[in-house]
BAZALO-466950 format. One line per 10 residues: number of its first residue (from 1); for each residue x, y, z of C-alpha. Coordinates in nm, 2 decimals, always signed. Last residue first. Example, Ala and Ser with C-alpha at 12.3 -4.5 7.8 and 13.67 -1.06 7.14 Angstrom:
REM residues 2
2	+1.37/-0.11/+0.71  +1.23/-0.45/+0.78
END
This chain:
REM residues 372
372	+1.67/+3.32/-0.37  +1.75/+3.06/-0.56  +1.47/+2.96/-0.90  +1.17/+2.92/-0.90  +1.15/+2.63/-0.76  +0.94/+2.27/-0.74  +1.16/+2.00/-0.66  +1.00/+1.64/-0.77  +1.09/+1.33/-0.50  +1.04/+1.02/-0.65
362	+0.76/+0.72/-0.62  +0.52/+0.78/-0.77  +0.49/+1.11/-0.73  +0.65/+1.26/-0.39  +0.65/+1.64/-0.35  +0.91/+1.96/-0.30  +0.92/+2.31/-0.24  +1.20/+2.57/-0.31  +1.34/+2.85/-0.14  +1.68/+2.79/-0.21
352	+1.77/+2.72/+0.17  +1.46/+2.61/+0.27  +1.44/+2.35/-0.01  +1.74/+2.18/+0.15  +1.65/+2.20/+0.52  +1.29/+2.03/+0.42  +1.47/+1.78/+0.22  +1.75/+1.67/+0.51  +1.45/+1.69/+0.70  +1.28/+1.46/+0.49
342	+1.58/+1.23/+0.49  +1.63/+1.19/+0.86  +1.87/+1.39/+1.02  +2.20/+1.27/+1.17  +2.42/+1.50/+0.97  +2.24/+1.74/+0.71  +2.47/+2.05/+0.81  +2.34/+2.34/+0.58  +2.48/+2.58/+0.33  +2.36/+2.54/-0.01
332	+2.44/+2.69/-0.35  +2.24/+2.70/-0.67  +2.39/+2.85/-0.97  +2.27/+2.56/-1.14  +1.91/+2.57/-1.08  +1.73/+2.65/-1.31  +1.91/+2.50/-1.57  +1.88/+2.17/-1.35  +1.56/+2.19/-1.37  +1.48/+1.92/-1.06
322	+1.39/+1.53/-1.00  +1.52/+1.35/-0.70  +1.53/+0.97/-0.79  +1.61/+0.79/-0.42  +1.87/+0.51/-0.39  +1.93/+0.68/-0.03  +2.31/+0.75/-0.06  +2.31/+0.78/-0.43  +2.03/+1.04/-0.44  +2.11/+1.22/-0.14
312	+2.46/+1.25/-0.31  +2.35/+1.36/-0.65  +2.11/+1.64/-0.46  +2.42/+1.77/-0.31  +2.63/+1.80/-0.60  +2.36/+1.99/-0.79  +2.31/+2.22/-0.53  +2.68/+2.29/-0.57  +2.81/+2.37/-0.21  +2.82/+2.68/-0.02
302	+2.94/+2.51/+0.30  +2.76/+2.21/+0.34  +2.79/+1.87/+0.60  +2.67/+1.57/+0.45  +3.03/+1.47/+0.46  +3.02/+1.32/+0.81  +2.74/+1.07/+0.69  +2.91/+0.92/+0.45  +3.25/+0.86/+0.69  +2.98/+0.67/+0.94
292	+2.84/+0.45/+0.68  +2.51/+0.31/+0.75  +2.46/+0.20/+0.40  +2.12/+0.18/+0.18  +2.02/+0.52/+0.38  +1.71/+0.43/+0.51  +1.36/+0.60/+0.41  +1.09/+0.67/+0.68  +0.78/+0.68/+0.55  +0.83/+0.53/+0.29
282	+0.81/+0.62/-0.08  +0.58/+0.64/-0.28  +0.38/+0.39/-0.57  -0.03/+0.35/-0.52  -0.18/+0.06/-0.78  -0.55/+0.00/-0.78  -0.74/-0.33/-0.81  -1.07/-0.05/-0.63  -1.16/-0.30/-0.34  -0.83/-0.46/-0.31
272	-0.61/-0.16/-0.28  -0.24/-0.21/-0.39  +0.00/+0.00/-0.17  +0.36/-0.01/-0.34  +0.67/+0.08/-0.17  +1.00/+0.27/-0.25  +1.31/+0.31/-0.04  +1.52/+0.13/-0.24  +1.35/+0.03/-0.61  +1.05/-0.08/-0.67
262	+0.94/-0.14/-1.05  +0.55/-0.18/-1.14  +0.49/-0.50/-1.38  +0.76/-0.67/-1.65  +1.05/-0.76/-1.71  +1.16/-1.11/-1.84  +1.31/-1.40/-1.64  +1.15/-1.62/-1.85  +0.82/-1.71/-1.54  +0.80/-1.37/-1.49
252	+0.72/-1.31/-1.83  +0.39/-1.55/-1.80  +0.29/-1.32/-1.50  +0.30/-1.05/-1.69  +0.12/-1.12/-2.02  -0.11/-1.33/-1.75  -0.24/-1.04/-1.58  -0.47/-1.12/-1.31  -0.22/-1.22/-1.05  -0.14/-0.86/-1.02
242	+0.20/-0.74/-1.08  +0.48/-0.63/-0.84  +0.84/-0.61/-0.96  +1.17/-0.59/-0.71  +1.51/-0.42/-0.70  +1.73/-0.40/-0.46  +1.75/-0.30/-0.11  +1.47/-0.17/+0.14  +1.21/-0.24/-0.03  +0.83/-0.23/+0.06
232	+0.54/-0.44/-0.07  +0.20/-0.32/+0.05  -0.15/-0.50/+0.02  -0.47/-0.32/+0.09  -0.83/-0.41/+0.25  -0.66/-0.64/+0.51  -0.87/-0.93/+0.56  -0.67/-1.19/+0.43  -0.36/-1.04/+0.54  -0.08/-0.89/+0.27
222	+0.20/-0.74/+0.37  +0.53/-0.79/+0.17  +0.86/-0.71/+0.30  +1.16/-0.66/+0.09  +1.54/-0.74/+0.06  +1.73/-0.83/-0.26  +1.83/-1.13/-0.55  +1.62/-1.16/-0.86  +1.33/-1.05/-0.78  +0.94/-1.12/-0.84
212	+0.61/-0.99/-0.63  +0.27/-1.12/-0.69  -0.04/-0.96/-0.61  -0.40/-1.10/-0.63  -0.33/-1.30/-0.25  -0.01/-1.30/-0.16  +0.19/-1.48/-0.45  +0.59/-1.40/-0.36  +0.84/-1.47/-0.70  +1.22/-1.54/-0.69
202	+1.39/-1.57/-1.06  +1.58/-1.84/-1.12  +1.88/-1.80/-1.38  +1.93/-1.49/-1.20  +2.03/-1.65/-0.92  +2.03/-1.39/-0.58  +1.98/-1.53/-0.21  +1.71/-1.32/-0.07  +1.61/-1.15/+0.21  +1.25/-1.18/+0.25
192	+1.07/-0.95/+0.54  +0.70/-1.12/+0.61  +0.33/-1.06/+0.67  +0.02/-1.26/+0.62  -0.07/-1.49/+0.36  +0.23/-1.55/+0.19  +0.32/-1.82/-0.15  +0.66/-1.83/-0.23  +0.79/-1.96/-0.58  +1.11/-2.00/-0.68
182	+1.14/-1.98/-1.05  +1.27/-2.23/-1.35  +1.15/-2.53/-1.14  +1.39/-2.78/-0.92  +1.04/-2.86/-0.69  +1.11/-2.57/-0.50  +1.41/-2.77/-0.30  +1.04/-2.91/-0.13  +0.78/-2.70/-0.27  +0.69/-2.34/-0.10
172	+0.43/-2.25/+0.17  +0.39/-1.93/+0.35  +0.21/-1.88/+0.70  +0.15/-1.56/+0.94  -0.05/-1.48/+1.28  +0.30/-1.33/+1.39  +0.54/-1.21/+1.13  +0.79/-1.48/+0.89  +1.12/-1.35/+0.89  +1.23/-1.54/+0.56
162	+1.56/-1.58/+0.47  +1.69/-1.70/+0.13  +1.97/-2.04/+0.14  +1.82/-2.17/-0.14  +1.58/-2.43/+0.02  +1.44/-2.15/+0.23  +1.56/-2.08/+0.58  +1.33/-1.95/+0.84  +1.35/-1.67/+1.12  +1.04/-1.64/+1.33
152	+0.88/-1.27/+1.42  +0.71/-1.27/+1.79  +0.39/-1.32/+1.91  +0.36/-1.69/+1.85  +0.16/-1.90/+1.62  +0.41/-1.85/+1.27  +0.26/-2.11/+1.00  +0.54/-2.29/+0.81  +0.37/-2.53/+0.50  +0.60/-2.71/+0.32
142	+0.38/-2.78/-0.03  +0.23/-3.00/-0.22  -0.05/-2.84/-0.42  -0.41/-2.84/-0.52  -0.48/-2.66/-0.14  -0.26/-2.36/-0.22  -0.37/-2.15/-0.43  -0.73/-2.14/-0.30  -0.60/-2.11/+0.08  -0.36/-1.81/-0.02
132	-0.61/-1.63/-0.21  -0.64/-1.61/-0.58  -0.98/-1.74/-0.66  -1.11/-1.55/-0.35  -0.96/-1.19/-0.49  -1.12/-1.28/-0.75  -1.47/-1.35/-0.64  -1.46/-1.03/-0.49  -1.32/-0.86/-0.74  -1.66/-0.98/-0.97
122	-1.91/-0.89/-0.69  -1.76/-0.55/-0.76  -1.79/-0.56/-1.11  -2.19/-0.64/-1.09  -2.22/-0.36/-0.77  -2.05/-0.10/-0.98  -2.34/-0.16/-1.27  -2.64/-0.20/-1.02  -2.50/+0.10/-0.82  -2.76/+0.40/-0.93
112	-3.04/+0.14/-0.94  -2.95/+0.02/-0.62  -2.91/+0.38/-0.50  -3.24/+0.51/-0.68  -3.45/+0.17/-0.54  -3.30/+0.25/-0.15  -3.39/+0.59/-0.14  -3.73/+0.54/-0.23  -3.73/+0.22/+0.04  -3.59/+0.44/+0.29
102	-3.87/+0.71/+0.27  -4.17/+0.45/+0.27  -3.98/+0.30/+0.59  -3.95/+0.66/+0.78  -3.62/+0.73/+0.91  -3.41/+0.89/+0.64  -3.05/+1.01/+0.65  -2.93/+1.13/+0.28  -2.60/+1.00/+0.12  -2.50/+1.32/-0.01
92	-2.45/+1.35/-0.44  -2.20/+1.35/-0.66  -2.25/+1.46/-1.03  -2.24/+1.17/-1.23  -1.90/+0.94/-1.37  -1.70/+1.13/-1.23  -1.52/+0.93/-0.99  -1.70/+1.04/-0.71  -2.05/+0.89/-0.81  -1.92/+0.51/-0.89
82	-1.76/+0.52/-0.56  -2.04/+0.67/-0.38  -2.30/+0.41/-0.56  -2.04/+0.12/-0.48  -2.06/+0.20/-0.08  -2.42/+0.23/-0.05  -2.51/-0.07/-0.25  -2.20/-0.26/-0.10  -2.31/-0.16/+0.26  -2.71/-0.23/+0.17
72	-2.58/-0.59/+0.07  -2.36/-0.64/+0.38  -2.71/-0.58/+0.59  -2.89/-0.83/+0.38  -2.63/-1.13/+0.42  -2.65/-1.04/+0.82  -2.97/-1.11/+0.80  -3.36/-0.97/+0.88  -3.27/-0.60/+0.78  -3.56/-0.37/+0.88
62	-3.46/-0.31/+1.26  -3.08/-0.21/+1.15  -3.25/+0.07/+0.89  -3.10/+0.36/+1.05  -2.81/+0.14/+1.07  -2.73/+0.15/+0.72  -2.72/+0.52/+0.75  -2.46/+0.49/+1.00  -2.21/+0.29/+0.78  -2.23/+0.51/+0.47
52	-2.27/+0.79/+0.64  -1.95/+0.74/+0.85  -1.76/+0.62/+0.55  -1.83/+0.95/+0.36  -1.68/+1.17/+0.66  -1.42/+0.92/+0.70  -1.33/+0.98/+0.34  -1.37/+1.35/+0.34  -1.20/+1.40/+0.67  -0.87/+1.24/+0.51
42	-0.68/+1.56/+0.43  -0.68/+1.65/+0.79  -0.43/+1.40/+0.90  -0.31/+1.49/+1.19  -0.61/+1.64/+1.36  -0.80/+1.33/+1.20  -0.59/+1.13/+1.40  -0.65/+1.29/+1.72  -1.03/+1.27/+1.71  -0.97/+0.92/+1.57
32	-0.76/+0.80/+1.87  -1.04/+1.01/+2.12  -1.35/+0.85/+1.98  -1.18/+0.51/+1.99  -1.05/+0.53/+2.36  -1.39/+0.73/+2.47  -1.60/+0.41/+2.27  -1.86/+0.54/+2.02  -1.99/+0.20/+1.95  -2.14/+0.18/+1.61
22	-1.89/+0.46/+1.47  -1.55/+0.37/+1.67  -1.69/+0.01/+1.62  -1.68/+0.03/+1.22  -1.34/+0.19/+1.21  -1.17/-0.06/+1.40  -1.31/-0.34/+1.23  -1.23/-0.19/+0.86  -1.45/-0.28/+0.59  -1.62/+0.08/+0.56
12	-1.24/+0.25/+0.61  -1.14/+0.04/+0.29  -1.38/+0.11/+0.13  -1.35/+0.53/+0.18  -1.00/+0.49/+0.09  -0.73/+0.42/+0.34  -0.34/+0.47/+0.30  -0.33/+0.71/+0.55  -0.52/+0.45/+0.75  -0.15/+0.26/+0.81
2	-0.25/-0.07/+0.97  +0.01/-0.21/+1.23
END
């Protein structure tokens, strides 16, 4: 299921969905993004720039003789807002015009505005093809499993890893994985891996221009052909995701030496196509790494050490919580965090010391003043 949190103003201009709420105005579509936007008000900007982008193209449907010519004003339209809102000039509002001498005006400043953006974005394009799953791939001999049905299949690598393959989703791998110094997946689609550690030979997933490498955990990498973004989530362990573009990186893979973003538990990583940008947080919904019964009846606190409490939701969730501990040593807490999700245990937390907290990159930063 797409996540349009995650959504730039690209990636809402590519997006099927998007399009035909705008071009079709549908009552399902109109009301879904009518209520979305209620819940997410800190997007309006981007769908607000997306809808201009898309509309004002066709104001001039009747002008563009091919389909080739259409995608060509969305780039030009889209690159020149990117390349504006990014600081590089003073950002300006896509204007609506009617008349043909009017477009035509407009249409030489954007192009003009864009030719620089529109030369590096031609340039993702092409290599985001040269690493797709097809490209990769073809040159090599492979078991292929492509999942056709609705549901999730279970499959067994050669070392024993699982793979629950999604619907509409292949990888390929070499037989025994060709007795190489890595095991190498390649994914289009989605899939959950589980697997079997050896350090001597590190695991690696190629989907698309991202590749993911670990020694022995659980994950799930998302990455579609014509999905805008690619996530990698972990539930246990610890995984590094690189881009396919950088060699330093991918050639340490290869000797089992670090490298690239770390994941750990409860962390993901949103790579956007369009832009070759990095995004680390954490999920939406973190797990405790064990479902432990006993665990759980202790998070119940009468006037504890802040600092103790914070140790255990870090240890129970795998989760970096970042606070002065100075400031906060005299801290106490009183509060019964049984059967609540993390960010409520968070919420109920920061209440009690009137505090605040946010996620960057990945861990959770307590912002205080001190106890009340």
């Amino acid at each position: 299921m797409k996540d349009f949190r995650r959504f730039d103003i690209a990636d809402f201009v590519e997006d099927e969905d998007f399009v035909r709420w705008v071009y079709e105005k549908k009552d399902s579509d109109i009301d879904f993004w009518e209520n979305w936007l209620i819940q997410n008000p800190g997007k309006h900007m981007a769908i607000a720039e997306a809808k201009q982008i898309l509309e004002s193209v066709r104001i001039k449907q009747d002008e563009i003789i091919s389909e080739a010519e259409k995608e060509l004003e969305i780039h030009r339209l889209l690159n020149t807002v990117l390349f504006t809102s990014r600081g590089n000039k003073p950002k300006s509002k896509i204007i609506y015009l009617s008349n043909k001498k009017s477009w035509y005006i407009a249409a030489s400043f954007l192009l003009a505005a864009a030719s620089i953006t529109f030369f590096f974005g031609t340039k993702r394009v092409k290599q985001s093809e040269k690493f797709s799953y097809s490209a990769i791939t073809t040159s090599k001999h492979l078991i292929e499993n492509i999942n056709t049905t609705e549901k999730s299949i279970s499959i067994k690598l050669p070392d024993e890893s699982i793979v629950e393959l999604a619907s509409n989703s292949r990888i390929a791998y070499a037989n025994n994985f060709d007795s190489t110094d890595t095991r190498d997946v390649y994914l289009s689609g989605e899939a959950f891996f589980k697997v079997t550690k050896n350090p001597a030979r590190p695991f690696r997933v190629f989907a698309n221009e991202i590749v993911t490498k670990v020694l022995g955990t659980s994950f799930i990498v998302r990455s579609f052909e014509k999905d805008s973004i690619i996530q990698v989530k972990v539930r246990t362990g610890k995984v590094s995701v690189f881009s396919q573009s950088d060699e330093k990186t991918k050639r340490a893979s290869v000797l089992g030496q670090s490298g690239g973003i770390i994941l750990t538990p409860n962390q993901e990583i949103v790579y956007k196509r369009m832009s070759q940008h990095f995004e680390k947080n954490l999920l939406d919904n973190p797990e405790m790494l064990t479902a432990d019964a006993v665990i759980e009846k202790e998070m119940r606190y009468e006037d504890a050490n802040l600092e103790k409490v914070f140790d255990q939701l870090s240890k129970i969730y795998g989760i970096s919580i970042v606070y002065d501990i100075e400031l906060l040593k005299k801290c106490t807490v009183t509060a019964d965090l049984r059967n609540e999700p993390f960010y409520n245990k968070l919420d109920l937390i920061c209440k009690a010391i009137g505090a605040q907290y946010e996620i960057v990159d990945g861990q959770v930063i307590i912002q205080t003043n001190g106890c009340n």
